[in-house]
mmCIF file as Biopython writes it, N, C-alpha, C and O atoms, coordinates in Angstrom:
data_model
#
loop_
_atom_site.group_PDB
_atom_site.id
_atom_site.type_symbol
_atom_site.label_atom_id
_atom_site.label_alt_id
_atom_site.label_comp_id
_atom_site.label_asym_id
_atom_site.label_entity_id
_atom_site.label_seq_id
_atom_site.pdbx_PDB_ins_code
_atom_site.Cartn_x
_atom_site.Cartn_y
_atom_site.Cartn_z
_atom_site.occupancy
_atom_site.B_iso_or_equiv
_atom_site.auth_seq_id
_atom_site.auth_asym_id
_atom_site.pdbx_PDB_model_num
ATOM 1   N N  . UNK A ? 1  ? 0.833  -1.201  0.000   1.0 0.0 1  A 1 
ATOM 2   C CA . UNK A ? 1  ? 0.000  0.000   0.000   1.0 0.0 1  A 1 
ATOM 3   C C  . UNK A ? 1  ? 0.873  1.258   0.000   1.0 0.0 1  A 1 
ATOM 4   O O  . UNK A ? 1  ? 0.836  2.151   -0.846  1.0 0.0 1  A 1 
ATOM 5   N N  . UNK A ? 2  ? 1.764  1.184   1.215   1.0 0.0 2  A 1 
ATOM 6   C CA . UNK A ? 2  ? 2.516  2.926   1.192   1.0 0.0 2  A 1 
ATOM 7   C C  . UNK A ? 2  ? 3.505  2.482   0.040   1.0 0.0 2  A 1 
ATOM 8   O O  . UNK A ? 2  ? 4.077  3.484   -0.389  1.0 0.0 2  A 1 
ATOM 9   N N  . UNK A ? 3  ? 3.828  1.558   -0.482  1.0 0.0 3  A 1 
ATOM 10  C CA . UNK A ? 3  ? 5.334  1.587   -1.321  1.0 0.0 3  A 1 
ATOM 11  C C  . UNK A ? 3  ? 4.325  2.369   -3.009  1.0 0.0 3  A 1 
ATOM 12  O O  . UNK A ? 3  ? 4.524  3.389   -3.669  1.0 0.0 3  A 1 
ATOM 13  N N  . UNK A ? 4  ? 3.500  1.480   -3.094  1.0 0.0 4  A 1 
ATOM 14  C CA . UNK A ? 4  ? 2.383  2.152   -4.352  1.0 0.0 4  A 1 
ATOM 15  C C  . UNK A ? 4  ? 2.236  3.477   -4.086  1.0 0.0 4  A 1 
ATOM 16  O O  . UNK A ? 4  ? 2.491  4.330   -4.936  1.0 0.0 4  A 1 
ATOM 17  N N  . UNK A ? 5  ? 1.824  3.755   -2.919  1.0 0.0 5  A 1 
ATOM 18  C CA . UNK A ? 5  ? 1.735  5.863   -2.902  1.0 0.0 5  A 1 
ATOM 19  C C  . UNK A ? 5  ? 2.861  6.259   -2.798  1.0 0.0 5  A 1 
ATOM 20  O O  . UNK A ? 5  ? 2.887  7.405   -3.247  1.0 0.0 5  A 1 
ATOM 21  N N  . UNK A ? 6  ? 3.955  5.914   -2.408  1.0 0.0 6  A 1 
ATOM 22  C CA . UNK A ? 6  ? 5.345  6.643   -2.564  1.0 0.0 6  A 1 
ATOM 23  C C  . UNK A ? 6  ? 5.401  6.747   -4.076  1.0 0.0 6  A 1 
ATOM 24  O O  . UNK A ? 6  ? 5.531  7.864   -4.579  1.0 0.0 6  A 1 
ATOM 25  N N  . UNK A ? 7  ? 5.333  5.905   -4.669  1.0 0.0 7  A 1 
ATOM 26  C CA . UNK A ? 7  ? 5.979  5.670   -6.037  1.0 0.0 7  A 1 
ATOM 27  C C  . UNK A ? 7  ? 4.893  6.819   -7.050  1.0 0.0 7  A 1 
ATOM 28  O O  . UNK A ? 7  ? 5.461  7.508   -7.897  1.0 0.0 7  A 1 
ATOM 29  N N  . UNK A ? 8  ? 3.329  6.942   -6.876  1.0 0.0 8  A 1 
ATOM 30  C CA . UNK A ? 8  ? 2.565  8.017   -6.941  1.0 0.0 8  A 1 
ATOM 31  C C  . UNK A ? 8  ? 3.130  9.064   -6.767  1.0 0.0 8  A 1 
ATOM 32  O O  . UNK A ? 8  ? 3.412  9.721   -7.770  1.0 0.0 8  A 1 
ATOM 33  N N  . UNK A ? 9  ? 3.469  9.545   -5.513  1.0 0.0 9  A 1 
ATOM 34  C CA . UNK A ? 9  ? 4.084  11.115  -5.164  1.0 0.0 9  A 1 
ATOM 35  C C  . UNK A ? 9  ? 5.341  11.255  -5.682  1.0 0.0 9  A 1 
ATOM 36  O O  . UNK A ? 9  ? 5.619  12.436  -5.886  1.0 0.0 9  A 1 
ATOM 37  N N  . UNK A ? 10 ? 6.416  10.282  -6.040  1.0 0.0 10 A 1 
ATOM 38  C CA . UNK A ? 10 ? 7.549  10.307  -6.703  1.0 0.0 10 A 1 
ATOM 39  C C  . UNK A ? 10 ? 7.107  10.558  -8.510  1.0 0.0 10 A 1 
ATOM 40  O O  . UNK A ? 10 ? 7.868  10.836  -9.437  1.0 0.0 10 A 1 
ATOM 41  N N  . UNK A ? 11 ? 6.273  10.434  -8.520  1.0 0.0 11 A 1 
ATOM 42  C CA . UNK A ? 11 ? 6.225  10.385  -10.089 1.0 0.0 11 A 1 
ATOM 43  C C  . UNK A ? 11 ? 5.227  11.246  -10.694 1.0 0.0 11 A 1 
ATOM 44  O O  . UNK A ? 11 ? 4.970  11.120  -11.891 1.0 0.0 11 A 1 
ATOM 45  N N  . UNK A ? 12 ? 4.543  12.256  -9.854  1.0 0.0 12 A 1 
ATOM 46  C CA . UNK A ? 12 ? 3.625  13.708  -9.914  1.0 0.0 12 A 1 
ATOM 47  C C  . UNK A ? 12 ? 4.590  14.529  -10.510 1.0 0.0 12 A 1 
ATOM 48  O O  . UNK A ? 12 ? 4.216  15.077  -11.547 1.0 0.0 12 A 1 
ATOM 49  N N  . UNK A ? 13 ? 5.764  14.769  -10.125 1.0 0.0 13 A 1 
ATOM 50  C CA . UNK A ? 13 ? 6.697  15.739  -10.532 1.0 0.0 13 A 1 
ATOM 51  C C  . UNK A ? 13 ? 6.789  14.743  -12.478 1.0 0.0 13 A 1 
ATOM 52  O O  . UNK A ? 13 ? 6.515  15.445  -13.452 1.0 0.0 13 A 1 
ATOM 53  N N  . UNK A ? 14 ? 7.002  13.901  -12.614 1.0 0.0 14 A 1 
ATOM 54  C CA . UNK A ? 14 ? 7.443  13.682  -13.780 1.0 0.0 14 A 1 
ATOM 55  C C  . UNK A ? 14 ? 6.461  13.591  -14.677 1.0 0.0 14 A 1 
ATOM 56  O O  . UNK A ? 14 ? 6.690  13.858  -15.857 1.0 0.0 14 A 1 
ATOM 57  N N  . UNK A ? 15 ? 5.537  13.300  -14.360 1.0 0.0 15 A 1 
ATOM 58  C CA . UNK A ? 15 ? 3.873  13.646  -14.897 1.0 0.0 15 A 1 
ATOM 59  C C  . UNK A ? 15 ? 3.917  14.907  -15.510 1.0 0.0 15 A 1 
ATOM 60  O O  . UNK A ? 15 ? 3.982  15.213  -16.700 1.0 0.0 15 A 1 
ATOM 61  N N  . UNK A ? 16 ? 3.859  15.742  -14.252 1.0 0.0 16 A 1 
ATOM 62  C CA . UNK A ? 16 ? 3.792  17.205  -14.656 1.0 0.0 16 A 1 
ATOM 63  C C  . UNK A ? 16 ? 4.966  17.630  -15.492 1.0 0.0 16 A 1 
ATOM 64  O O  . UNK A ? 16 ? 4.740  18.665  -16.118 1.0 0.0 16 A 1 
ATOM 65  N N  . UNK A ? 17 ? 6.304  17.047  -15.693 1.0 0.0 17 A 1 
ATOM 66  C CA . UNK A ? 17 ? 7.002  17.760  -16.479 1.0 0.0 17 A 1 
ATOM 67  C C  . UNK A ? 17 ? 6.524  17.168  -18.016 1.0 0.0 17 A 1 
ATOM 68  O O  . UNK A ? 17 ? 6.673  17.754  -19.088 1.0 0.0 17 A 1 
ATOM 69  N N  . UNK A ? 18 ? 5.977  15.980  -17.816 1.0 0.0 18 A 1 
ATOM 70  C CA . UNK A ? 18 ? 5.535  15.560  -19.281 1.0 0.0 18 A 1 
ATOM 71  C C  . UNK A ? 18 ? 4.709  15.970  -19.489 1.0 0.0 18 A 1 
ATOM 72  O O  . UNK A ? 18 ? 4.664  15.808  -20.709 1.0 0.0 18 A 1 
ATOM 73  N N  . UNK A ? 19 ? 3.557  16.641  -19.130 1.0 0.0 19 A 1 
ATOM 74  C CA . UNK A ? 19 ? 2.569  17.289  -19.502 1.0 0.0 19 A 1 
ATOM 75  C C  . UNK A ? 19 ? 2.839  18.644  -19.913 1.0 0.0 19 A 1 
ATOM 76  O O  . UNK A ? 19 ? 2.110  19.215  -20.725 1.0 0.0 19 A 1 
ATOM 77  N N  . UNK A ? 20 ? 4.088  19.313  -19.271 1.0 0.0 20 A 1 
ATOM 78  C CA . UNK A ? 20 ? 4.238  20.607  -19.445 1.0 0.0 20 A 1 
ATOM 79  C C  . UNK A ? 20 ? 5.286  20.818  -20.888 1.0 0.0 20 A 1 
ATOM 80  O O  . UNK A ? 20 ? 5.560  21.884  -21.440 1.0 0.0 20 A 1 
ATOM 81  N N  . UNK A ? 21 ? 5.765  19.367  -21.281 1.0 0.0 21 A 1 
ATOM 82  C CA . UNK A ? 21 ? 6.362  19.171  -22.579 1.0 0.0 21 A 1 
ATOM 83  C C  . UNK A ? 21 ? 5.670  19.065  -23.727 1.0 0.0 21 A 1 
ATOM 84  O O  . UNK A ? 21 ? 6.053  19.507  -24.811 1.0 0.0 21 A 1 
ATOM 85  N N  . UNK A ? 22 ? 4.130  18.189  -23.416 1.0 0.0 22 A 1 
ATOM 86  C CA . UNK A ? 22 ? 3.256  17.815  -24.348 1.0 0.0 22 A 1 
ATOM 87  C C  . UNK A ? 22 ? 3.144  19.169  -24.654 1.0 0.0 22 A 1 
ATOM 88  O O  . UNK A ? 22 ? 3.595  19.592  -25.718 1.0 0.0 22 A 1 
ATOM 89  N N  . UNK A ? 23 ? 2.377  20.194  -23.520 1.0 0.0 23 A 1 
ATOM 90  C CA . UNK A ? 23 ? 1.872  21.384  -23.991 1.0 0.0 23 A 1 
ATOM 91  C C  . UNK A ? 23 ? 2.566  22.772  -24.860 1.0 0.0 23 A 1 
ATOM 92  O O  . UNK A ? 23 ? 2.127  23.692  -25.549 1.0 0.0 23 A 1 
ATOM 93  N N  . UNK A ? 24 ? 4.333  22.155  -24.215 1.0 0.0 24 A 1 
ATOM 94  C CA . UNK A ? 24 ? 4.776  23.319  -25.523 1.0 0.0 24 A 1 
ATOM 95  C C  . UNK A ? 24 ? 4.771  22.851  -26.341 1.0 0.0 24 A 1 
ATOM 96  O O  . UNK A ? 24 ? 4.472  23.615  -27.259 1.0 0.0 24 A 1 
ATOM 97  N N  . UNK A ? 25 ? 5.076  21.189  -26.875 1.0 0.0 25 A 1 
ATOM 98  C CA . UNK A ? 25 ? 5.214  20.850  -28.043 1.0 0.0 25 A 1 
ATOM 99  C C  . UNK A ? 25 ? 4.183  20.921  -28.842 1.0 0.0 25 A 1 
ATOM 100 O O  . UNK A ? 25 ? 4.415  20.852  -30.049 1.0 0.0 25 A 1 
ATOM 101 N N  . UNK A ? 26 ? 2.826  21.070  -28.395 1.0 0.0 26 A 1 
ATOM 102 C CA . UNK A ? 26 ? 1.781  20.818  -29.160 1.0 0.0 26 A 1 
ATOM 103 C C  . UNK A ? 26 ? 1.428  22.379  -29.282 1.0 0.0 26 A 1 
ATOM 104 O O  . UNK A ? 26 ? 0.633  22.577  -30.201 1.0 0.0 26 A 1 
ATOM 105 N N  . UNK A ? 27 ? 1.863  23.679  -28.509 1.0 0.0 27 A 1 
ATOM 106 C CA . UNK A ? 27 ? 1.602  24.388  -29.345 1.0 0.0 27 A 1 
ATOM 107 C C  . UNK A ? 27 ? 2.894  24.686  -29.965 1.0 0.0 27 A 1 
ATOM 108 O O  . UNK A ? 27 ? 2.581  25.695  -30.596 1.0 0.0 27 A 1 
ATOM 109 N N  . UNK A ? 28 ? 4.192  24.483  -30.224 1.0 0.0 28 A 1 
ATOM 110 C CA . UNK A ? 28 ? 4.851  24.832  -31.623 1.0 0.0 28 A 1 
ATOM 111 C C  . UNK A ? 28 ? 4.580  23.937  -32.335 1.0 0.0 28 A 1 
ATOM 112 O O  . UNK A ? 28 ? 5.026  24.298  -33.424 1.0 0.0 28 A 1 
ATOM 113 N N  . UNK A ? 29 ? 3.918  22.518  -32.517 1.0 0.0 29 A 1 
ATOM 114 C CA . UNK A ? 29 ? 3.431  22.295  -33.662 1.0 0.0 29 A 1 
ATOM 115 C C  . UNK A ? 29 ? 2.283  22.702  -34.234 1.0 0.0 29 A 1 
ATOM 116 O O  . UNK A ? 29 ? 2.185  22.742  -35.461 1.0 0.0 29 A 1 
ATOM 117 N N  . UNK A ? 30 ? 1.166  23.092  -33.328 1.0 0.0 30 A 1 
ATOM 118 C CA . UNK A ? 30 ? 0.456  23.709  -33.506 1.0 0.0 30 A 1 
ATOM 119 C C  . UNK A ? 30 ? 0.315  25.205  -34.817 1.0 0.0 30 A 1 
ATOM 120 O O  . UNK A ? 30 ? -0.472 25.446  -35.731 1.0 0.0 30 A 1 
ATOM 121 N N  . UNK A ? 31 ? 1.519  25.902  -34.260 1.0 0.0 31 A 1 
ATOM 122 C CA . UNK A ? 31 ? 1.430  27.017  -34.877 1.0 0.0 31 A 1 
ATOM 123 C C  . UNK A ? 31 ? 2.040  26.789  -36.221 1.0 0.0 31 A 1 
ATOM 124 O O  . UNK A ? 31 ? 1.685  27.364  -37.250 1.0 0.0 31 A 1 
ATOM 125 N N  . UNK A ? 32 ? 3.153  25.744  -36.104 1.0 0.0 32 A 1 
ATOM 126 C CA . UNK A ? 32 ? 4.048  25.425  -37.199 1.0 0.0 32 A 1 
ATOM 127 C C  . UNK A ? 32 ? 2.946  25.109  -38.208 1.0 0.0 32 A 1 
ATOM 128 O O  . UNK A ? 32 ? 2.933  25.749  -39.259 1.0 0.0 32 A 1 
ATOM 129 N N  . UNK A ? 33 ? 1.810  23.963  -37.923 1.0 0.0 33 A 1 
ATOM 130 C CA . UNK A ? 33 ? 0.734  23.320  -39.034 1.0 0.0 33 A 1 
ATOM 131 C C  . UNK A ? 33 ? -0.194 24.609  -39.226 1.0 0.0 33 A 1 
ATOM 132 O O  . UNK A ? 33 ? -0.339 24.917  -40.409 1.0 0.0 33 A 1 
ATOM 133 N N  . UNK A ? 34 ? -0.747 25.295  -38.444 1.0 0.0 34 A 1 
ATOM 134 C CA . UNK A ? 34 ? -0.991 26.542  -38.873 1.0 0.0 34 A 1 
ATOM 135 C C  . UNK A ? 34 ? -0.787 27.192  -39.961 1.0 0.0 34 A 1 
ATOM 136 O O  . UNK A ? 34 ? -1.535 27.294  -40.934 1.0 0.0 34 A 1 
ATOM 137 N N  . UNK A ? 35 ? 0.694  27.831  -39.712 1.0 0.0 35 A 1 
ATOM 138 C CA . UNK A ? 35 ? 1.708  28.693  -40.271 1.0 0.0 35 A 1 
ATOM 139 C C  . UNK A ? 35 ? 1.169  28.203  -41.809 1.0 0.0 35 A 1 
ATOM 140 O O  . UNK A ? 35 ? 0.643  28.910  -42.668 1.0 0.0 35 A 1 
ATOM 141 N N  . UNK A ? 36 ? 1.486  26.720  -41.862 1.0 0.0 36 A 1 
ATOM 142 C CA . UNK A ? 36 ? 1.613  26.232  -43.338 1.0 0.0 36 A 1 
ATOM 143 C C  . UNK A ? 36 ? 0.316  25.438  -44.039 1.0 0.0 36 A 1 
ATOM 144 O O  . UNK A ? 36 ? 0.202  25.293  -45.256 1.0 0.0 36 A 1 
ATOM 145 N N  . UNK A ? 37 ? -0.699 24.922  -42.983 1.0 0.0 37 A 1 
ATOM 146 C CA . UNK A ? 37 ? -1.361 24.611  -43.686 1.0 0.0 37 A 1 
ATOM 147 C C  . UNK A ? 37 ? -2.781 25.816  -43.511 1.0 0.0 37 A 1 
ATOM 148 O O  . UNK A ? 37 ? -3.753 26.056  -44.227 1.0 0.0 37 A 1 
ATOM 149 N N  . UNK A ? 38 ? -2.502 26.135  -42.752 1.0 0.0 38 A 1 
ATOM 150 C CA . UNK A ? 38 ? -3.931 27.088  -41.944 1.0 0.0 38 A 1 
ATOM 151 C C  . UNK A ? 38 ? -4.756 26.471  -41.618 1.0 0.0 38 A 1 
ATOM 152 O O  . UNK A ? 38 ? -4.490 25.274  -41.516 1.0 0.0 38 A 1 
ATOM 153 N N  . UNK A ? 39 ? -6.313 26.953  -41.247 1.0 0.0 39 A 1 
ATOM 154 C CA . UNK A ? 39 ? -7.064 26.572  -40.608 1.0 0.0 39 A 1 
ATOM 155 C C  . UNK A ? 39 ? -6.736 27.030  -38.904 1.0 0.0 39 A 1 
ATOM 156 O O  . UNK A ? 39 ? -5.918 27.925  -38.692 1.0 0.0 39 A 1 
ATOM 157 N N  . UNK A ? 40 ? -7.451 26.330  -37.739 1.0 0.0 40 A 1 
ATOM 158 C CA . UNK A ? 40 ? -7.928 26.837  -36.409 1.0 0.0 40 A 1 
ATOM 159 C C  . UNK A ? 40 ? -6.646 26.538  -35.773 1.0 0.0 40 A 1 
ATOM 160 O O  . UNK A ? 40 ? -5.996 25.597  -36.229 1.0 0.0 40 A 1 
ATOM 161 N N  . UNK A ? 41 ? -6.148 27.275  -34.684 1.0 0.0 41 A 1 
ATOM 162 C CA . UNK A ? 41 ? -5.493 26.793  -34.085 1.0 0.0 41 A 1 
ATOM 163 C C  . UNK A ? 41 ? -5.322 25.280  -32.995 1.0 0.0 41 A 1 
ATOM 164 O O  . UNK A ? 41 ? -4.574 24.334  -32.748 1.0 0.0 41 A 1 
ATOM 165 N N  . UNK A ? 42 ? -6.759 25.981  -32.580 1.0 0.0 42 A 1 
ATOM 166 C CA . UNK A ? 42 ? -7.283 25.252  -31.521 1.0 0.0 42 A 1 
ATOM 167 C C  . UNK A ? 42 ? -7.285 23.577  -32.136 1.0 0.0 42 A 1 
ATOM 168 O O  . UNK A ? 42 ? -6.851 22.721  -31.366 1.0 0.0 42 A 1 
ATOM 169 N N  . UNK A ? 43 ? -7.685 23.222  -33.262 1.0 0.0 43 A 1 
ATOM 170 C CA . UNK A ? 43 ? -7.937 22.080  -33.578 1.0 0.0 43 A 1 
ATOM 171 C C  . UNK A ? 43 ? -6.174 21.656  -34.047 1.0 0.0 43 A 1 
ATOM 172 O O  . UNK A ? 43 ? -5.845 20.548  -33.623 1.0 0.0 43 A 1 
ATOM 173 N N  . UNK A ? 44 ? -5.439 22.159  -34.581 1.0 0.0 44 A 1 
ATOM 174 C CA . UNK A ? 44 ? -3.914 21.599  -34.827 1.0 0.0 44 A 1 
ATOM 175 C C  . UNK A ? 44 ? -3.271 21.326  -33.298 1.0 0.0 44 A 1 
ATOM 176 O O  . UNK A ? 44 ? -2.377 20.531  -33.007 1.0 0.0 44 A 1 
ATOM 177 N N  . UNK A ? 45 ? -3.948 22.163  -32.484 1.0 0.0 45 A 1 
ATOM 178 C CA . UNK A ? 45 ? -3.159 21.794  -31.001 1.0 0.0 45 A 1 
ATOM 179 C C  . UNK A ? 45 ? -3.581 20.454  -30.811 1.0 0.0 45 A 1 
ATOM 180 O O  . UNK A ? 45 ? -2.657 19.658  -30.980 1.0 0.0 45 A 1 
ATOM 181 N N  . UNK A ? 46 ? -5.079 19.743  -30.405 1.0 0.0 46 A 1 
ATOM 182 C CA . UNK A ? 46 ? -5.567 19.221  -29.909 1.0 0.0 46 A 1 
ATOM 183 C C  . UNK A ? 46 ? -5.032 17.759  -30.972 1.0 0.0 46 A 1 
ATOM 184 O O  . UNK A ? 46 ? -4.755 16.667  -30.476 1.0 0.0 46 A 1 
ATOM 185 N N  . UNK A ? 47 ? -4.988 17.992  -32.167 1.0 0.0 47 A 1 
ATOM 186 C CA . UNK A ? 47 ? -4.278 17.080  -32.992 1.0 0.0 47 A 1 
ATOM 187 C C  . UNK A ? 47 ? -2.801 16.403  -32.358 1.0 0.0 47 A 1 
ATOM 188 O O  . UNK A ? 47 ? -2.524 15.206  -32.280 1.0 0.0 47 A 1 
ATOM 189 N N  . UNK A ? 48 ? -2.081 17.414  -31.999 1.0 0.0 48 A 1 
ATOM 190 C CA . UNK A ? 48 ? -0.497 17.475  -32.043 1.0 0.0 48 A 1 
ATOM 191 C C  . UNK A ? 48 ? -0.461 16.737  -30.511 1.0 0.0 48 A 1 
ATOM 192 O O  . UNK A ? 48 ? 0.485  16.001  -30.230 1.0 0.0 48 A 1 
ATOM 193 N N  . UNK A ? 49 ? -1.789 17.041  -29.338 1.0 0.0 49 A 1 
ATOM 194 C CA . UNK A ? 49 ? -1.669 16.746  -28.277 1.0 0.0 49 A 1 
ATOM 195 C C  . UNK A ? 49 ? -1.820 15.420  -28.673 1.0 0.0 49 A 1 
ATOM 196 O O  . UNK A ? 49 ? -0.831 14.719  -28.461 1.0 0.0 49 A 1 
ATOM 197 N N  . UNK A ? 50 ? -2.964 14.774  -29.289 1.0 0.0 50 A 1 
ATOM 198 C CA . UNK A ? 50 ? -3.223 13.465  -29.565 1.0 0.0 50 A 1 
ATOM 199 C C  . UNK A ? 50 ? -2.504 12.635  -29.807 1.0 0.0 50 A 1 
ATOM 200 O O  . UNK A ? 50 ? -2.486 11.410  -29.682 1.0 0.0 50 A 1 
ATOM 201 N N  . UNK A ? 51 ? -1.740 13.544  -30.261 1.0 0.0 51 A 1 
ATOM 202 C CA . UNK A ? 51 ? -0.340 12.486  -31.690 1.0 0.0 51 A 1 
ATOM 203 C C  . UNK A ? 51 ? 0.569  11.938  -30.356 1.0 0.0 51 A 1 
ATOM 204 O O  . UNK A ? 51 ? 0.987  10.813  -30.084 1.0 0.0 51 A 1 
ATOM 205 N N  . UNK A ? 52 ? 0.691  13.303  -29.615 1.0 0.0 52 A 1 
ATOM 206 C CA . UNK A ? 52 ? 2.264  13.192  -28.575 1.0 0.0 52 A 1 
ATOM 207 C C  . UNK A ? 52 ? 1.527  11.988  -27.523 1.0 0.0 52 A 1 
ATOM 208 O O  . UNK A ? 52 ? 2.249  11.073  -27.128 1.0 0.0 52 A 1 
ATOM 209 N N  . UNK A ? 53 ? 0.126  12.033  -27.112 1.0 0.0 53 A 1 
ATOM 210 C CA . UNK A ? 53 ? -0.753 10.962  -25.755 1.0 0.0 53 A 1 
ATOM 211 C C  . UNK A ? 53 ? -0.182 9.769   -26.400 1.0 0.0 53 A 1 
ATOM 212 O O  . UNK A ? 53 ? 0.499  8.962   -25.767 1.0 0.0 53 A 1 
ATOM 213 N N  . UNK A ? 54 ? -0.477 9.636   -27.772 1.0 0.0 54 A 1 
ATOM 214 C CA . UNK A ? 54 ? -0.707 7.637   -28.235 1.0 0.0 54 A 1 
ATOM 215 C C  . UNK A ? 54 ? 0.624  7.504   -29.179 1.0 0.0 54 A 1 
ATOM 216 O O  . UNK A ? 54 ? 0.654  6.320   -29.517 1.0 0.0 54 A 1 
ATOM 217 N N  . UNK A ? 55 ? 1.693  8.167   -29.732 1.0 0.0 55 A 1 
ATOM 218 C CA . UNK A ? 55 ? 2.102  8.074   -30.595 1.0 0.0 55 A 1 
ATOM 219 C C  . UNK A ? 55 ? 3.458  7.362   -29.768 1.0 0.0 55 A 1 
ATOM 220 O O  . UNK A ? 55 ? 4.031  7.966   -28.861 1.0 0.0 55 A 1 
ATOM 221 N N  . UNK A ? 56 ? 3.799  6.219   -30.153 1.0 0.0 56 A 1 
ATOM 222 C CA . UNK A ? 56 ? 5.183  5.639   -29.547 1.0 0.0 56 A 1 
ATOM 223 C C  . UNK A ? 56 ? 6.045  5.546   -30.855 1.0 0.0 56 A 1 
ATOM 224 O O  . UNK A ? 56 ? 5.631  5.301   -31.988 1.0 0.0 56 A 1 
ATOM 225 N N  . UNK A ? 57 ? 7.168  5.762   -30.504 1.0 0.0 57 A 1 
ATOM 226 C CA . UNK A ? 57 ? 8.333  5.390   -31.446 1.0 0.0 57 A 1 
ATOM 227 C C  . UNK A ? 57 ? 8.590  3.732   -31.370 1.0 0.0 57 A 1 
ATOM 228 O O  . UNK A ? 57 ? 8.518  2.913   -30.454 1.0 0.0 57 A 1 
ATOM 229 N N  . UNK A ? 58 ? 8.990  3.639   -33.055 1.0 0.0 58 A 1 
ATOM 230 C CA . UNK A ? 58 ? 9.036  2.159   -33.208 1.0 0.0 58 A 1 
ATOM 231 C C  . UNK A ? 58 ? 10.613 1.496   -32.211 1.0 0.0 58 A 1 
ATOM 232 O O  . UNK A ? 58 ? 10.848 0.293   -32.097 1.0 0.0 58 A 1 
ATOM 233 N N  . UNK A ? 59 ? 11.365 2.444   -31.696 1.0 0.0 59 A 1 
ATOM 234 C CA . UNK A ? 59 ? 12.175 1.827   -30.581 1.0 0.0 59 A 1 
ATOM 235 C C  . UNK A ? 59 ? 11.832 1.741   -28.805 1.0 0.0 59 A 1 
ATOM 236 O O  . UNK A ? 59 ? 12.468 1.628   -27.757 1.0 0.0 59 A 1 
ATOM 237 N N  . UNK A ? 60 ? 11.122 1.807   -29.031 1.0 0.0 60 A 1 
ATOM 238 C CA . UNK A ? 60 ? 10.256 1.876   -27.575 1.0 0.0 60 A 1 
ATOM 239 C C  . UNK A ? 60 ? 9.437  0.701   -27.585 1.0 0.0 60 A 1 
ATOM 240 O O  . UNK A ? 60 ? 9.293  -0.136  -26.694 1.0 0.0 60 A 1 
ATOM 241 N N  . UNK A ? 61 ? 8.831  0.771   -28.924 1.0 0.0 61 A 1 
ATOM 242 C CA . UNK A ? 61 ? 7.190  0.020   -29.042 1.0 0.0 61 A 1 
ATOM 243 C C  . UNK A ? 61 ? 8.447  -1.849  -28.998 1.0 0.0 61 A 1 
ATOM 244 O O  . UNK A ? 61 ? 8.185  -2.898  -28.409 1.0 0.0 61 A 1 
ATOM 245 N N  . UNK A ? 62 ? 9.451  -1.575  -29.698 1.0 0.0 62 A 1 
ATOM 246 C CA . UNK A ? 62 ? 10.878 -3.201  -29.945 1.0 0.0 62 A 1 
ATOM 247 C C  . UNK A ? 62 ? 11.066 -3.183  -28.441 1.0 0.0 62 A 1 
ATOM 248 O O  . UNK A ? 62 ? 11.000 -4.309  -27.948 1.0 0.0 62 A 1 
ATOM 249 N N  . UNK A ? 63 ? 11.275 -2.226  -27.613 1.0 0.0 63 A 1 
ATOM 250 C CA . UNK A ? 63 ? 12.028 -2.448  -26.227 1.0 0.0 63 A 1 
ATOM 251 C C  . UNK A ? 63 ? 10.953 -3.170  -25.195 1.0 0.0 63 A 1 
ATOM 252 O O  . UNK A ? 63 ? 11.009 -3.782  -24.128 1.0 0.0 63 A 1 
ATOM 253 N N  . UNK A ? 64 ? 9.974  -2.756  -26.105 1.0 0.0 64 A 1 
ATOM 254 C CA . UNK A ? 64 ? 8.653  -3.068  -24.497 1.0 0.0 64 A 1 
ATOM 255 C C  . UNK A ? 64 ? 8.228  -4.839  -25.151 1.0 0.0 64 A 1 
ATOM 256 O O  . UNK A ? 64 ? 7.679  -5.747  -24.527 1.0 0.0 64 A 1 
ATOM 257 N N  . UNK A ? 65 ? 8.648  -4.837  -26.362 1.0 0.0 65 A 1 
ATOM 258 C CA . UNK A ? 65 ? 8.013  -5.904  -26.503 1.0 0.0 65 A 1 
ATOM 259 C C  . UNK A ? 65 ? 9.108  -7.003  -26.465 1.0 0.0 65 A 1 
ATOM 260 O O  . UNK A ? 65 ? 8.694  -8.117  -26.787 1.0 0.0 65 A 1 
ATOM 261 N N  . UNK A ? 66 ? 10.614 -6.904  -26.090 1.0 0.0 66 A 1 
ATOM 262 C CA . UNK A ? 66 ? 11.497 -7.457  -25.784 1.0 0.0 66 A 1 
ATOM 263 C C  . UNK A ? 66 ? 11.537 -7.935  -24.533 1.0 0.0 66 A 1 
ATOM 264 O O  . UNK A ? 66 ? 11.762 -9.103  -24.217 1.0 0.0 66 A 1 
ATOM 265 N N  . UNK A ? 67 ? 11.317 -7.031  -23.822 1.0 0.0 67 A 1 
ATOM 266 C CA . UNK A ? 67 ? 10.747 -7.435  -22.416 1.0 0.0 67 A 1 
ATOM 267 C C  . UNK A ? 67 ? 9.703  -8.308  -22.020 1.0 0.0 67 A 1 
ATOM 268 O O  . UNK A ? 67 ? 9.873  -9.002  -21.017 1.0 0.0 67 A 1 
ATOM 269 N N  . UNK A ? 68 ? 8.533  -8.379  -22.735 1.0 0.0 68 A 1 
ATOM 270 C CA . UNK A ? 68 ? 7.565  -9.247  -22.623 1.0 0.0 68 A 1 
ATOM 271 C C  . UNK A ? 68 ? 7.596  -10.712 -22.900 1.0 0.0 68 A 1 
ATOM 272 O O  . UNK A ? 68 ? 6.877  -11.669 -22.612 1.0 0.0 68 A 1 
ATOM 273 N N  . UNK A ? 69 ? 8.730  -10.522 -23.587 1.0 0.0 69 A 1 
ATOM 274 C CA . UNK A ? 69 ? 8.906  -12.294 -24.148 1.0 0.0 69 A 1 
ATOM 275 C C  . UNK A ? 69 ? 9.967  -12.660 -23.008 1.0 0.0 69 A 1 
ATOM 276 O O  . UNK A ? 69 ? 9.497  -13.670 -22.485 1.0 0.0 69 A 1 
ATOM 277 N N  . UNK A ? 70 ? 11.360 -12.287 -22.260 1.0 0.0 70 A 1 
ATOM 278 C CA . UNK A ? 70 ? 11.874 -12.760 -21.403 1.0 0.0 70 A 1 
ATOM 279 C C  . UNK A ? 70 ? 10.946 -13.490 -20.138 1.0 0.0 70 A 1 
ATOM 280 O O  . UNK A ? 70 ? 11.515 -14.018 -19.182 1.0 0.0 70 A 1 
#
């Protein structure tokens, strides 16, 4: 029980820095798809956020699944 909430309160800080990464990155891509394709802002953010929530790199997606077979 307390080792699970330690590991919670240890990992709020890294949450929040990934969230605070998603959010610049998604608005300079944001503005970047803008810039060039136009259309709303609001909707290229919410795109770019989407992409960064689900989007894994194909060396991450090999590492996790390397692990699963050991």
């Amino acid at each position: 029980m307390f080792s699970s909430l330690i590991d919670i309160i240890f990992a709020l800080p890294t949450l929040g820095f990934g969230l605070l990464f998603l959010f610049i990155a998604g608005t300079i891509g944001a503005w970047g798809f803008q810039l060039i394709f136009g259309g709303n802002f609001w909707v290229w953010f919410a795109v770019m956020v989407i992409i960064g929530l689900f989007y894994k790199p194909p060396a991450l997606r090999k590492g996790r699944e390397e692990e699963g077979r050991g």
